[in-house]
C-alpha positions as CSV (number, residue, x, y, z in Angstrom):
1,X,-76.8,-47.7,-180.5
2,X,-77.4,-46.3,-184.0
3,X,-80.4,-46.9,-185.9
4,X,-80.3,-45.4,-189.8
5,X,-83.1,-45.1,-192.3
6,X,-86.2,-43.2,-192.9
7,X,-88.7,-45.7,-192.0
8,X,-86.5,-47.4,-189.2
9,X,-86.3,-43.7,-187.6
10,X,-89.8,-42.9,-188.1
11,X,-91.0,-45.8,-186.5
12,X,-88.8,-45.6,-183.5
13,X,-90.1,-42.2,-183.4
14,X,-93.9,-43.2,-183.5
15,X,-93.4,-46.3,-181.5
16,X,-90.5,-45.8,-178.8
17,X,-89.5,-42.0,-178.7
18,X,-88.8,-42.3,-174.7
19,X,-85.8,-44.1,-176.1
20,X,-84.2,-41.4,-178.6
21,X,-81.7,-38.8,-177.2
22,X,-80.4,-37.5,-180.6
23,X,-81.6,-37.1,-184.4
24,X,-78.8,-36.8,-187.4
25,X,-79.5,-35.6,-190.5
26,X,-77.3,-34.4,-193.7
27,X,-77.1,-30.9,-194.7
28,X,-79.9,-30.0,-197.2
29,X,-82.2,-33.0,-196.0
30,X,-85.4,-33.7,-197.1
31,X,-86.3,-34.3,-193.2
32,X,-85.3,-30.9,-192.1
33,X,-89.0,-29.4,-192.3
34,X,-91.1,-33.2,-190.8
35,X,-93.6,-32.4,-188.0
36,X,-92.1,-35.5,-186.2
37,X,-88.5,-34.7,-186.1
38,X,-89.8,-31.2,-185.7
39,X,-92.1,-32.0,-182.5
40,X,-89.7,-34.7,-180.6
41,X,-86.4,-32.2,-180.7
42,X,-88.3,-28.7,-180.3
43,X,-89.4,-30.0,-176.7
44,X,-85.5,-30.5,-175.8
45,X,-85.6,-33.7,-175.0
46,X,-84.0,-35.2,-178.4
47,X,-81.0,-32.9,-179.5
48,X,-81.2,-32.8,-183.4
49,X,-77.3,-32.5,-185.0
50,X,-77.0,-31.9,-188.7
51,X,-73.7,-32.9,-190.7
52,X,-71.8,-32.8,-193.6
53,X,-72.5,-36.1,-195.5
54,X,-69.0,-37.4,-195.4
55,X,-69.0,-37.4,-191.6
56,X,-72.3,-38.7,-191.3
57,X,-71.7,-42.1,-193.5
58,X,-68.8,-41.7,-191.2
59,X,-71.2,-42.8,-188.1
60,X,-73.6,-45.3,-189.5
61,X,-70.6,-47.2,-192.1
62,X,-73.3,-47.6,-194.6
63,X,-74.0,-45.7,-197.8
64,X,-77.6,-46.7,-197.2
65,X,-78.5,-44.3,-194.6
66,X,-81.1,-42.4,-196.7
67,X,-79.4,-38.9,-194.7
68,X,-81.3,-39.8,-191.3
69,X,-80.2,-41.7,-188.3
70,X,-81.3,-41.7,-184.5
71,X,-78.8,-42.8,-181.8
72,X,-81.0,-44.5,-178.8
73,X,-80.1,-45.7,-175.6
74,X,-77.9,-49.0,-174.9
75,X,-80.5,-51.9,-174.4
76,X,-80.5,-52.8,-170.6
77,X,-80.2,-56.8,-169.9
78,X,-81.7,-58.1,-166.8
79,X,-81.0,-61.4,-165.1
80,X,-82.8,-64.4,-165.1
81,X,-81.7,-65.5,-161.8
């Protein structure tokens, strides 16, 4: 699943990090230097990709991405049975 959007991202990250295997940014992003991108993808657990803006709108099919998107795991149903 793709979530897209500074605040949306920044949350997840503050809120639900377990969650988030991989940070995307543009090249030349304003995010490239944040202490919380920074400290969830220099411990290795959250591999951070950078793209060419043409392929990232690519990913999230939205023009308003703001240049940051995190892809987090599938949501896992259970049963009610």
């Amino acid at each position: 699943m793709i979530i897209y959007g500074k605040n949306s991202v920044f949350e997840l990250l503050k809120e639900r990090q377990n969650e988030v295997y991989e940070i995307i940014l543009t090249e030349n992003s304003n995010y490239l230097n944040n202490r919380d991108i920074l400290r969830v993808t220099e411990n290795g657990n959250v591999k951070l990709t950078i793209l060419p803006r043409e392929k990232f709108s690519n990913l999230c099919n939205n023009k308003n991405h703001q240049g940051i998107l995190a892809k987090i795991k599938d949501f896992q149903y259970s049963d009610l049975k």
